[in-house]
C-alpha positions as CSV (number, residue, x, y, z in Angstrom):
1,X,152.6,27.5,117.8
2,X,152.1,31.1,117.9
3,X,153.9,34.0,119.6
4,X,151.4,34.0,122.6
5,X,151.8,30.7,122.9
6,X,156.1,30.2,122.7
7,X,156.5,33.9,124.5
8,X,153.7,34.9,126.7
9,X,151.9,31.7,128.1
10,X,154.9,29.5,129.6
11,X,155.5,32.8,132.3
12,X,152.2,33.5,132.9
13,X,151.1,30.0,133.1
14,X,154.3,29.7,135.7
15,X,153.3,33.2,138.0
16,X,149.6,31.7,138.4
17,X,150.8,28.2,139.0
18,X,152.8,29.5,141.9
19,X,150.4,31.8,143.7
20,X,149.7,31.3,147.4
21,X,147.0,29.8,147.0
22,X,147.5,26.9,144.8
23,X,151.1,26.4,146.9
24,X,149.2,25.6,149.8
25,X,146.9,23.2,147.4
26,X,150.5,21.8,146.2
27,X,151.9,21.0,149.4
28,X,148.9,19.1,150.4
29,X,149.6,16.0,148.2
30,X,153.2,16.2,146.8
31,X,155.2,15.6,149.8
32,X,152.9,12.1,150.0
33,X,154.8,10.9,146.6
34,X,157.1,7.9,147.0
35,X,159.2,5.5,144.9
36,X,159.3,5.7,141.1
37,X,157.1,9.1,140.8
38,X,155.4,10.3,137.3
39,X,154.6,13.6,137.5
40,X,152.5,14.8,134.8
41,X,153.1,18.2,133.2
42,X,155.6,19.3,135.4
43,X,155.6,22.9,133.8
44,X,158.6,25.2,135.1
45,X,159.4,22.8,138.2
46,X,156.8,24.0,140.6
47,X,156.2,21.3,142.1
48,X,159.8,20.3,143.1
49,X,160.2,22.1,146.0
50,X,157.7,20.1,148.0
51,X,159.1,16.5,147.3
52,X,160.6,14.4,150.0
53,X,163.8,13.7,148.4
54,X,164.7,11.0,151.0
55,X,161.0,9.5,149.8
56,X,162.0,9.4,145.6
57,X,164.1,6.8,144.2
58,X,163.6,8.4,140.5
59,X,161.5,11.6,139.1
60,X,159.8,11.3,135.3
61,X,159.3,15.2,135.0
62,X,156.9,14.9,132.1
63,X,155.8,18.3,130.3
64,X,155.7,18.8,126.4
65,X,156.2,22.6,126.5
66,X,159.8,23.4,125.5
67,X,160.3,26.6,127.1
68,X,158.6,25.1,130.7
69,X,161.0,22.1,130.3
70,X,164.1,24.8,130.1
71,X,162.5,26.3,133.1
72,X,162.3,23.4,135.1
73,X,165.5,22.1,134.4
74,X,167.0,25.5,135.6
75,X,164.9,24.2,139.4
76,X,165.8,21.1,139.5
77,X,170.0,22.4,139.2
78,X,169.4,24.4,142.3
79,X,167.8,22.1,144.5
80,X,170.4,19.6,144.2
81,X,168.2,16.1,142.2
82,X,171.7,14.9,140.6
83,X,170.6,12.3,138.2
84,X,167.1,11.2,140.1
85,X,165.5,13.1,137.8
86,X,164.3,12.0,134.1
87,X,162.7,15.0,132.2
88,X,160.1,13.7,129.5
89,X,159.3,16.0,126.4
90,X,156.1,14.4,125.6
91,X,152.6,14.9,125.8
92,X,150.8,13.1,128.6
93,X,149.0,10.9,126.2
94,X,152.0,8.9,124.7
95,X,154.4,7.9,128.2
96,X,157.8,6.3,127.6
97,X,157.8,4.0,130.6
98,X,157.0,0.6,131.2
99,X,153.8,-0.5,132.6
100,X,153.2,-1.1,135.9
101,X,156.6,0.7,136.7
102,X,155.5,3.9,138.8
103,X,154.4,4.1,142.2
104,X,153.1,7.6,142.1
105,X,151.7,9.5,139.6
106,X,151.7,13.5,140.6
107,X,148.9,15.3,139.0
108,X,148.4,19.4,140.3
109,X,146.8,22.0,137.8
110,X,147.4,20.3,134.7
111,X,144.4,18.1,133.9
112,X,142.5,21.4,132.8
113,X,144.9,22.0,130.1
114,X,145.1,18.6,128.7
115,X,143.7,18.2,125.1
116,X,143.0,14.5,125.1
117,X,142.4,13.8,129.1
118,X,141.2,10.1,128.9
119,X,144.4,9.4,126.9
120,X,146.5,11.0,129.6
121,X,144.7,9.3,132.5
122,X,144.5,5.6,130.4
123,X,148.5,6.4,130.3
124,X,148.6,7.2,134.0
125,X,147.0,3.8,134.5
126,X,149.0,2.0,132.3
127,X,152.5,3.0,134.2
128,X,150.9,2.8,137.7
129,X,151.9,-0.4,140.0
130,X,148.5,-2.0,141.2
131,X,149.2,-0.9,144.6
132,X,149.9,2.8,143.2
133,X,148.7,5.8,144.2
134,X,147.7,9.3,142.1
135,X,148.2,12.1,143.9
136,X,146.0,15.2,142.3
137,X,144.7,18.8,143.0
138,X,142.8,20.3,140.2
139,X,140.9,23.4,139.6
140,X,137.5,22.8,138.1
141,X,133.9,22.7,137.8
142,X,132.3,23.8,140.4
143,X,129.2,23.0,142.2
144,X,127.4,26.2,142.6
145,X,125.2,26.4,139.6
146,X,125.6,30.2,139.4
147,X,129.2,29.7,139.5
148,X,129.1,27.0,137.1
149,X,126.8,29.1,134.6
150,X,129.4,31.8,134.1
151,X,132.3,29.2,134.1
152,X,130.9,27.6,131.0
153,X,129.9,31.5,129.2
154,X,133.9,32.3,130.1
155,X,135.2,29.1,129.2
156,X,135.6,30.2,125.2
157,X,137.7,32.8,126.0
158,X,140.2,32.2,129.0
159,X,140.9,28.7,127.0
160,X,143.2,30.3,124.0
161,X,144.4,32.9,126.9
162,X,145.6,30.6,129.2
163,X,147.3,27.9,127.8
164,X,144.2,25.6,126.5
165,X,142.9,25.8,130.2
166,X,139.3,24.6,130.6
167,X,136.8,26.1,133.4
168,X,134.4,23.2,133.3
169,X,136.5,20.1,133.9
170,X,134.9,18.0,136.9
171,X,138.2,16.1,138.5
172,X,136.6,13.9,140.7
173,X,134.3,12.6,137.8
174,X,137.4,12.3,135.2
175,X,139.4,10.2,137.7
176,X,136.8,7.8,138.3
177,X,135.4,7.2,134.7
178,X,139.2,6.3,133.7
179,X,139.2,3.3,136.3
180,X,140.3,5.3,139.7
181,X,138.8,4.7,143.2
182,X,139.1,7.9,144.7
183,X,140.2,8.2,148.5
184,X,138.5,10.8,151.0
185,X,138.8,13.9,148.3
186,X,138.4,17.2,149.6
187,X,136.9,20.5,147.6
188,X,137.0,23.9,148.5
189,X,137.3,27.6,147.2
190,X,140.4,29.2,146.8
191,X,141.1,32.3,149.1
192,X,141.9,35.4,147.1
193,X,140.7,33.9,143.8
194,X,137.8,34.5,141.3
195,X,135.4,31.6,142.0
196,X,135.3,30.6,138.3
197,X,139.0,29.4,138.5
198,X,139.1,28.8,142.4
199,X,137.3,25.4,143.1
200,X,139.9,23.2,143.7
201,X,139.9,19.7,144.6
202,X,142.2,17.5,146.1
203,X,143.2,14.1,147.6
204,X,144.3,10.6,146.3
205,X,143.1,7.8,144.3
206,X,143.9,4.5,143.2
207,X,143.2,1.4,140.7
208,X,140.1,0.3,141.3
């Protein structure tokens, strides 16, 4: 891992990951999450704000970045989760639970960075309960073709910038080729945001 990598990307992944925008996106799905929750690449703890605590029995903060995991750690200490939470130092492709042992999986703004996605979702599937539920929003390919075109020219160079983030990744189309139904997903562009990073989409999904 290089300097950029260890020093620079963990912070600025964190400020973008916590912009207005993509709040609003997060606190459209995680305050739906329930029972044993998996939540995959949990970076610097964003996320934590918006769960339910009265909803989670136990959180499986997964995230294989070192210096994010310190981060998050540091969160979850001031917003009081005791010992409900389990922080995982792993990649999303290899999960140290059991199958069938999660009720909701969390995924928001971390599919784009993942190297091996399939692996990741196959593991997501793996640990869900058949009556599950995933719980995404995503940033990703989107549907305006002159949009798209500059998303895949950018793509080669925001990708070692930003963490191993991808432009081109179609969400709705990765959950449902790993074996997800999806259920009423919504897309939009975020406010205030360069269109080649700003098409989000959202919503929940299950075994099918």
């Amino acid at each position: 891992m290089g300097l950029w990598e260890r020093y620079v990307v963990p912070p600025l992944v964190s400020c973008a990951c916590a912009s207005k925008p993509i709040m609003k996106q997060r606190a459209k799905v995680v305050p739906r999450a329930y029972g044993n929750v998996l939540e995959i690449g949990c970076g610097s703890g964003t996320n934590f704000d918006f769960y339910a605590h009265n909803e989670i029995e136990r959180l499986y903060a997964l995230e294989p970045s070192k210096g994010m995991i310190k981060r998050a750690k540091k969160k979850a200490l001031t917003l009081g989760w005791g010992n409900r939470i389990d922080f995982l130092e792993t990649g999303a492709e290899s999960v140290e639970l059991d199958d069938n042992s999660i009720d909701t999986v969390v995924i928001t703004f971390v599919l784009c960075t993942i190297p091996d996605w399939e692996g990741a979702l196959k593991e997501a599937r793996r640990v869900l309960k058949p009556d599950g539920q995933v719980l995404f929003s995503e940033h990703g390919l989107a549907p305006d073709e002159g949009v798209a075109k500059w998303q895949r020219r950018i793509e080669p160079i925001w990708k070692p910038l930003a963490g191993g983030c991808h432009l081109t990744r179609d969400t709705g189309l990765m959950l449902a080729q790993a074996g997800f139904a999806l259920e009423g997903m919504e897309t939009m562009y975020l406010p205030n945001t360069p269109k080649i990073a700003g098409f989000v989409s959202w919503g929940a999904a299950r075994i099918s």
